[in-house]
Structure formats: structure tokens, C-alpha cells
FIFIBA-91696 format. One record per residue (C-alpha): residue number from 0; residue in three letters; x, y, z. Coordinates in Angstrom, 3 decimals. Each point is the difference from the previous one (the first is absolute). Layout:
BEGIN
+-----+------+----------+----------+----------+
|  nr | rest |       c1 |       c2 |       c3 |
+-----+------+----------+----------+----------+
| NUM |  ALA |        X |        Y |        Z |
...
+-----+------+----------+----------+----------+
***
This chain:
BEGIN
+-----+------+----------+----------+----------+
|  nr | rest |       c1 |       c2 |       c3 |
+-----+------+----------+----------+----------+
|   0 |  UNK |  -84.865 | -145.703 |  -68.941 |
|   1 |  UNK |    2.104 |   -0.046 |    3.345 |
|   2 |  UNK |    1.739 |    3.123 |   -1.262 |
|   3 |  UNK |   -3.297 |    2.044 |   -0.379 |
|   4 |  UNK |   -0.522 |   -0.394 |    3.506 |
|   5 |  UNK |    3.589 |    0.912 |    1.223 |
|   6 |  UNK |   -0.593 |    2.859 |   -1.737 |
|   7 |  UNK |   -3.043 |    1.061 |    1.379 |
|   8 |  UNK |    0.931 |   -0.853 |    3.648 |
|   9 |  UNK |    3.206 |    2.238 |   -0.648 |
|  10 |  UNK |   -2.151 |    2.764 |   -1.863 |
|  11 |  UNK |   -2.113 |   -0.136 |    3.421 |
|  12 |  UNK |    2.828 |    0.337 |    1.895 |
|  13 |  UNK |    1.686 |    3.150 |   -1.724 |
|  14 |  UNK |   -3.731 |    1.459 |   -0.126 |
|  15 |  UNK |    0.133 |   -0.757 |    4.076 |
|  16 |  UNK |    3.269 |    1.797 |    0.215 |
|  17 |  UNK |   -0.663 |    2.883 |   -2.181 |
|  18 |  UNK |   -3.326 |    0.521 |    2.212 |
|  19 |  UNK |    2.227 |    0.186 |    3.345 |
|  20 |  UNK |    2.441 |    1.986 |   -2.226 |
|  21 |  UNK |   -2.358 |    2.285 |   -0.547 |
|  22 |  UNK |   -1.519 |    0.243 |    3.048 |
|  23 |  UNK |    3.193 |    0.981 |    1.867 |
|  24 |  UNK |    0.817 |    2.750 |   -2.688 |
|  25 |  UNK |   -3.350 |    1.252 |    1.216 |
|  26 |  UNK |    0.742 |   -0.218 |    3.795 |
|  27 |  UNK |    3.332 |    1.674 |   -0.340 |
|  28 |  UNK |   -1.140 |    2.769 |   -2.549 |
|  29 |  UNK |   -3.123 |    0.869 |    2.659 |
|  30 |  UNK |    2.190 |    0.232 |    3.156 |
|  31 |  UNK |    2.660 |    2.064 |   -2.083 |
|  32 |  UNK |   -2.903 |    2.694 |   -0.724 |
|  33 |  UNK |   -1.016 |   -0.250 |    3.640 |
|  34 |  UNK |    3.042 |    0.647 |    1.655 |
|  35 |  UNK |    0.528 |    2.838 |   -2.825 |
|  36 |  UNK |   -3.189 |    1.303 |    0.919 |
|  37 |  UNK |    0.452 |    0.143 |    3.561 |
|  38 |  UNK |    3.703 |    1.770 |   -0.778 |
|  39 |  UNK |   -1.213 |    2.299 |   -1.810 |
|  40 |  UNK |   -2.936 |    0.743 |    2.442 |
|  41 |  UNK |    2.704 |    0.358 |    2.833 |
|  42 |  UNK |    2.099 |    2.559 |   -2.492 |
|  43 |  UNK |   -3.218 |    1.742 |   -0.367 |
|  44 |  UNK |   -0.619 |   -0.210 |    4.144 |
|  45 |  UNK |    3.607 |    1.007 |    0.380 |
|  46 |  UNK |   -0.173 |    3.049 |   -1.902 |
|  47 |  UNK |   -2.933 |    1.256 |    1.876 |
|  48 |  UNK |    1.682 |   -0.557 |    3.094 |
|  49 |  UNK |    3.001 |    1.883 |   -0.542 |
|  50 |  UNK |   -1.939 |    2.774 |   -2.003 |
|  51 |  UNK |   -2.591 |    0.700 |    3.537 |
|  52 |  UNK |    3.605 |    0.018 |    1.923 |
|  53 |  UNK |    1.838 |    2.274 |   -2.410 |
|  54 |  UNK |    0.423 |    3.159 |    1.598 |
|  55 |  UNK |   -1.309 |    2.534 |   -1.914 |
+-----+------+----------+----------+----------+
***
């Protein structure tokens, strides 16, 4: 009967783990699209900048 337990308290304990797991993977993947958001959007900004300042 002891054993059912350890297992449970373990099973609680990966479930804990794979939650924080989880929860970084979803930290990390969010500020990888932001700061590939914002360099694209300063690519974009860049662009326009240098084709207003082209001479023509």
C-alpha cells in the first residue's frame, strides 16, 4: 500500500515539472516571436528609410 502512494507523490511531482516545463517552452517560444516581430518590423522601417533617402 506504501508503494501506491510513492507513486502518486512522484506522479505529482513529474506532473509539477512537466507543468513548469511547459510553461517555460511557452515563455521562450513567445519572446522568440516578439523579438522576430520587432526585427522584422525594423527591416521593414529600414527599408523605408533608405528608399525616401535614395536619390532618385
Amino acid at each position: 500500500m506504501s508503494d501506491d502512494g510513492q507513486d502518486s507523490a512522484a506522479s505529482q511531482d513529474r506532473g509539477r515539472e512537466t507543468e513548469a516545463w511547459k510553461e517555460k517552452g511557452v515563455i521562450l517560444r513567445a519572446s522568440i516571436y516578439i523579438f522576430g516581430t520587432h526585427l522584422f518590423a525594423a527591416f521593414v522601417w529600414l527599408l523605408f528609410y533608405v528608399g525616401q533617402h535614395a536619390d532618385k
